[in-house]
C-alpha positions in Angstrom: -24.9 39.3 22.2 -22.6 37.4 24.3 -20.2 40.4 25.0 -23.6 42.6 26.2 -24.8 39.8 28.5 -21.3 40.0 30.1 -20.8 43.7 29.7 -24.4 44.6 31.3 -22.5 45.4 35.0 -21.6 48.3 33.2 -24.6 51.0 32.2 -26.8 49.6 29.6 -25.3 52.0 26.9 -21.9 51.1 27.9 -22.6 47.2 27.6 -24.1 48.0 24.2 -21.2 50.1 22.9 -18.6 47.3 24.4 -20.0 44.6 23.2 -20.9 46.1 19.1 -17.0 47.2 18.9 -15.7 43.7 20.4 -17.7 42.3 17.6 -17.1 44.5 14.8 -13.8 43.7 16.0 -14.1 40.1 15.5 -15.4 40.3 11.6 -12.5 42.8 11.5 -9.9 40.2 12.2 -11.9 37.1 10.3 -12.4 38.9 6.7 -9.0 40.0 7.1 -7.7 36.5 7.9 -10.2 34.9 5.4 -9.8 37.4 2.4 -6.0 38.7 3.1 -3.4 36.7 4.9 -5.1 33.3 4.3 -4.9 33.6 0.3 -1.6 35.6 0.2 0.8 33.5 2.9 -1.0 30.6 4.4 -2.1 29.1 0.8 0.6 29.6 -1.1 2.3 28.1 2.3 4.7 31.4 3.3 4.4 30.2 6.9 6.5 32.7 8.5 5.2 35.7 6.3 1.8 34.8 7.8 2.3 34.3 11.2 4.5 37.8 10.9 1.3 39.5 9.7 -0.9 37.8 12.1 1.1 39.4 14.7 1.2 42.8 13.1 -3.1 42.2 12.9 -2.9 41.1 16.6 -0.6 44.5 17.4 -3.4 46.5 15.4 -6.2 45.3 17.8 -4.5 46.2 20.6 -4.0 49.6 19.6 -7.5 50.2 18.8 -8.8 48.4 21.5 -6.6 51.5 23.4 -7.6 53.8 21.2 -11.4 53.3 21.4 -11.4 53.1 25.5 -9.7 56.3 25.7 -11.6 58.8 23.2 -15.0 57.1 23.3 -15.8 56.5 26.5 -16.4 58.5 29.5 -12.8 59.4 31.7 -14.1 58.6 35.0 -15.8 55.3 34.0 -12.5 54.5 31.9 -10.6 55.4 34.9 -12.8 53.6 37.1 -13.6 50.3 35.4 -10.8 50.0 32.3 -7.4 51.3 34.0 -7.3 49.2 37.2 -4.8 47.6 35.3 -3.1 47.2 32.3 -4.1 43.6 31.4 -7.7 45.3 30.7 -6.0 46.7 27.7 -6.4 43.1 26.7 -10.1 42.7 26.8 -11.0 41.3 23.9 -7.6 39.7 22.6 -8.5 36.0 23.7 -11.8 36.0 21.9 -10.1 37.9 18.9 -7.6 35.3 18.7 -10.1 32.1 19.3 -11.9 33.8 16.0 -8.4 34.0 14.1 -7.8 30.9 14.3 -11.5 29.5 13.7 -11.3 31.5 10.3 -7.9 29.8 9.6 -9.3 26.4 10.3 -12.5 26.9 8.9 -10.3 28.2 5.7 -7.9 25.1 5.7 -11.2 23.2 5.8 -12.5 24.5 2.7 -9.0 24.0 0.9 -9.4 20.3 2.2 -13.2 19.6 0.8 -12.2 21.6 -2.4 -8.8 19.2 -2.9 -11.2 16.3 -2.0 -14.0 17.1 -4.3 -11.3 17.9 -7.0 -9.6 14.8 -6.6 -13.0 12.9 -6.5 -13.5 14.3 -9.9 -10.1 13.3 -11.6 -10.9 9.9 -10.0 -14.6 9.6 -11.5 -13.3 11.3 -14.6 -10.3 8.7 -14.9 -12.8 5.7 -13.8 -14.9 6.9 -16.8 -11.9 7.0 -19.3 -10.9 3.6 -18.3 -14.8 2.1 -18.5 -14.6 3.6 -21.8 -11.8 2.4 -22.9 -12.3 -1.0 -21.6 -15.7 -1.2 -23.2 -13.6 -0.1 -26.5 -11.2 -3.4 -26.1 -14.2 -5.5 -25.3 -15.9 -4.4 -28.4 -12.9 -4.7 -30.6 -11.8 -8.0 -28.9 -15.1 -9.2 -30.2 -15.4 -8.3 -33.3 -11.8 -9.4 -33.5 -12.8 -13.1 -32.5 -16.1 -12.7 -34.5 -13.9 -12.4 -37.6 -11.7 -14.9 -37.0 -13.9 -17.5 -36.7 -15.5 -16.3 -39.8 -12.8 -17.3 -42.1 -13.9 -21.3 -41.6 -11.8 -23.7 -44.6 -14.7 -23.7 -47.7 -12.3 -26.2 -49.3 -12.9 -28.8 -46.9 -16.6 -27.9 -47.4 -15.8 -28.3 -51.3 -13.7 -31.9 -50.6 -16.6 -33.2 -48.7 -19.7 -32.4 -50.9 -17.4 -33.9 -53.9 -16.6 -36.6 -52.0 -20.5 -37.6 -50.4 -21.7 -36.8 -54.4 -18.8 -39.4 -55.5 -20.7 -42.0 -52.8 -24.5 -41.2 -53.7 -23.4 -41.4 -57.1 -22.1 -45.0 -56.6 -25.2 -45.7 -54.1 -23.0 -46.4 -51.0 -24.4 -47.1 -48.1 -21.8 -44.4 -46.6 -23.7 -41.4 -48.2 -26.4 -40.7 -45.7 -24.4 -41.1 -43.1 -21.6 -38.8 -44.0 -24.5 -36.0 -45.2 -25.4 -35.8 -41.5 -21.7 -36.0 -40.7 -21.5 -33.0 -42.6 -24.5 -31.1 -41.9 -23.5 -31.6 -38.5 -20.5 -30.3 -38.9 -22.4 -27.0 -40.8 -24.6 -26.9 -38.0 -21.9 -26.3 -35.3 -20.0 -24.1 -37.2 -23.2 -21.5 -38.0 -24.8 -21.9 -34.8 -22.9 -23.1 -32.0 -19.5 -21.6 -32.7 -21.7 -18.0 -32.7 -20.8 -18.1 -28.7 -17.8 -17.6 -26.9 -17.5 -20.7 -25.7 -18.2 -23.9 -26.5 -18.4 -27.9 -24.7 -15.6 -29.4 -25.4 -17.5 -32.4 -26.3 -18.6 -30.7 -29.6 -15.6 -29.4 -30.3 -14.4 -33.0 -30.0 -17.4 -34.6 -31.9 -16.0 -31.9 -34.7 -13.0 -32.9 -35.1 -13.8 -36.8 -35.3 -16.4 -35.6 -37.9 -14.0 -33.8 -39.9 -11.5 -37.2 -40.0 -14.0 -39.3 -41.5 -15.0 -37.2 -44.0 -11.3 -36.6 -45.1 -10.7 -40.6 -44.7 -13.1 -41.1 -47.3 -10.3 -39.7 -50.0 -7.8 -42.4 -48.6 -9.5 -45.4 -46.9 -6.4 -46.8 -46.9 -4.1 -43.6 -45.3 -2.1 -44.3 -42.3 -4.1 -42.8 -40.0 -4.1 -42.8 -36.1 -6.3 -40.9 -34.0 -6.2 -41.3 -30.4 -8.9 -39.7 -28.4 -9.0 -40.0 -25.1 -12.1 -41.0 -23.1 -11.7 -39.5 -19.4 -12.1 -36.2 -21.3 -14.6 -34.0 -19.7 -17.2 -33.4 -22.4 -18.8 -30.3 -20.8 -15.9 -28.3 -20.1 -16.2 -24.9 -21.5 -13.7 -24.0 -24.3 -13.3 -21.3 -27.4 -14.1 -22.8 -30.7 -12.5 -24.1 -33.3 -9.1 -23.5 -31.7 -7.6 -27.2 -32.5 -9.2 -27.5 -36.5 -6.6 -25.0 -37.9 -4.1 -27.9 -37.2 -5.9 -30.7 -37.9 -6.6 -28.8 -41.2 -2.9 -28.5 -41.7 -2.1 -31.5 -41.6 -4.2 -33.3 -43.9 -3.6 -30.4 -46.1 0.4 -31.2 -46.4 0.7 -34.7 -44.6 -0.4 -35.8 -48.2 -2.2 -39.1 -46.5 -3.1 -40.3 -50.3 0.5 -40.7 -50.7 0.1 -44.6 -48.9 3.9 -45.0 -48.9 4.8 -42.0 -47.1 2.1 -40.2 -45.7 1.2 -40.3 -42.5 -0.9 -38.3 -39.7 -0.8 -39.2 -35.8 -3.2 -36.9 -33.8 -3.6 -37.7 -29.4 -6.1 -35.4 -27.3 -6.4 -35.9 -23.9 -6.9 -34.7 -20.4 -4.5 -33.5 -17.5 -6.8 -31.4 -15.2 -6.5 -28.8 -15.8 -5.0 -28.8 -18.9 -6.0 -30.3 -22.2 -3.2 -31.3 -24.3 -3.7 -31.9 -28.2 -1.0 -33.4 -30.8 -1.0 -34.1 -34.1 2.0 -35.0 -36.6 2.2 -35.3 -40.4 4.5 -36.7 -42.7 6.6 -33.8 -45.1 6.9 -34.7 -48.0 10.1 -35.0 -50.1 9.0 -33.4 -52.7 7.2 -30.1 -53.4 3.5 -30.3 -54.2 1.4 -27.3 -55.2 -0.2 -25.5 -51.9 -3.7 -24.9 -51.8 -4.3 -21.4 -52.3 -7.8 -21.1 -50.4 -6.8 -21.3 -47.1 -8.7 -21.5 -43.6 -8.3 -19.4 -40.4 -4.7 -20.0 -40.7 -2.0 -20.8 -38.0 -1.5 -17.3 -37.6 -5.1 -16.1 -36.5 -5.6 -19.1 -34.5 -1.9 -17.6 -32.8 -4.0 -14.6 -32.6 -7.1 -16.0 -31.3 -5.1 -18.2 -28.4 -2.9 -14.9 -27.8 -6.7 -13.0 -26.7 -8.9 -15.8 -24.8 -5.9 -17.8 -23.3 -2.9 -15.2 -23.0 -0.5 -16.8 -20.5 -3.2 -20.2 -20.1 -1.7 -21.5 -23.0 1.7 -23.1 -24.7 2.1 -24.0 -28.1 5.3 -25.8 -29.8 5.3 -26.4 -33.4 8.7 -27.7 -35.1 9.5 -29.2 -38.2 12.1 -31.5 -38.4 13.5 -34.8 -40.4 10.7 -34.8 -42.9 7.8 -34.3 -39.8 5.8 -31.5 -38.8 4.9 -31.5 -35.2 2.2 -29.4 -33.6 1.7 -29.9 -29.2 -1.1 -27.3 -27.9 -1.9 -27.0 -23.9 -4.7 -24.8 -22.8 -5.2 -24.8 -19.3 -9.4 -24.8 -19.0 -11.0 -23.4 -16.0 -14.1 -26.0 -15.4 
């Protein structure tokens, strides 16, 4: 329309004719572009091949443009309006040349929102295989942890109940008190240890709970527990982390053995870090191990390895008759 407006100084039919091959023309030269060159050089980035046959495309206009002026339009309006000069063979070439390189662009656009939209998909579909994959760990993580704590000591559970059936049956006074020790001690175990985390204070309470009962098979053992009191007692922490060693070493400290045996435990605070000991007496000689064992020093290796990885240190040596176990777990309050 816009080469008729501008061509209507000429006779109406004239301007019509002008302006419908100008913009034949023009989709000429941008399906070309768009469906030829474009795909063949400018993709595949052969730079010089497709400026070569933009020039070549360019070349062909111009011929046309010559060709149609001559043998379709009237001679003495050709000569009249069209031959003044030779530039006028160039009528046309500018706006041919703005719509070769608006079909380029418009082109390299597309290849841009299709790399974009492309990449976006990789991204989302890479976002979803890590969510999924995450999700996975999570889930194994916790079923991990869920059967690890599973595997609590029954023995001890055995010891005690002998032990409390050993007071009732002698009527001491000891024997209600040491059935809510140990119903206590269930209690935390089936209910509270169900969570990931625990106060410390229970955790704490547990582990005093589990010394008295397993005094009451040596009232006499050399025993030294040293709790601290500045603890924080609602700090959050996994359970039964510190049991597996306590367990250990009343298991082969042999504290019946008065002579010998022995067990020294400390727990207490250096924000942020709590720092637990306990050391037991080895004996000289070999006495048969306990075949029902609890979580283990392994899984609770495992367990510290998942919810504290590089929060934690733990040194265990054995040396000159003594087993020594020193865990810190740096606690986030």
């Amino acid at each position: 329309m816009i080469f008729f407006i501008i061509s209507l100084r000429f006779e109406w039919w004239l301007a019509f004719r002008r302006a419908t091959v100008i913009t034949a023309q023009h989709v000429f030269v941008a399906h070309v572009n768009l469906l030829l060159l474009l795909p063949l050089f400018f993709v595949p980035k052969k730079y010089s091949r497709y400026a070569l046959s933009v020039l070549l495309l360019l070349s062909f206009v111009l011929l046309f443009q010559q060709l149609f002026f001559e043998q379709l339009m009237q001679p003495d309006v050709l000569e009249k309006v069209f031959l003044q000069s030779r530039s006028k063979l160039f009528i046309g070439l500018g706006t041919t040349v703005m719509v070769l390189a608006a079909s380029t662009a418009y082109k390299v656009i597309l290849i841009n929102n299709e790399k974009e939209r492309e990449l976006t998909l990789l991204k989302n579909e890479k976002l979803e295989q890590e969510k999924e994959a995450t999700a996975l760990k999570s889930e194994n993580l916790e079923t991990e942890l869920k059967f690890l704590k599973s595997q609590i000591n029954p023995h001890f559970l055995f010891n005690a109940l002998h032990n409390i059936y050993t007071l009732s049956y002698i009527k001491s006074d000891l024997a209600p008190e040491m059935i809510l020790k140990l119903s206590d001690m269930l209690r935390y175990i089936l209910y509270d240890c169900t969570g990931e985390q625990v106060p410390l204070g229970k955790e704490i309470n547990y582990l005093k709970n589990y010394v008295e009962l397993q005094q009451l098979k040596a009232e006499d053992a050399d025993l030294v527990i040293k709790i601290a009191e500045d603890i924080p007692q609602s700090l959050p922490i996994a359970p039964m982390l510190m049991v597996p060693f306590l367990e250990n070493s009343f298991k082969h400290g042999k504290i019946e053995d008065t002579q010998q045996g022995w067990i020294r435990l400390e727990l207490y605070w250096q924000a942020p870090h709590l720092i637990f000991q306990v050391k037991n007496s080895v004996p000289a000689m070999d006495f048969t191990k306990d075949k029902v064992g609890g979580i283990g020093i392994i899984n609770v290796k495992r367990r510290l390895e998942l919810l504290y990885k590089d929060k934690h240190t733990l040194d265990i040596e054995e040396k000159n008759n003594e087993y020594r176990v020193r865990l810190c777990i740096e606690i986030d309050g």
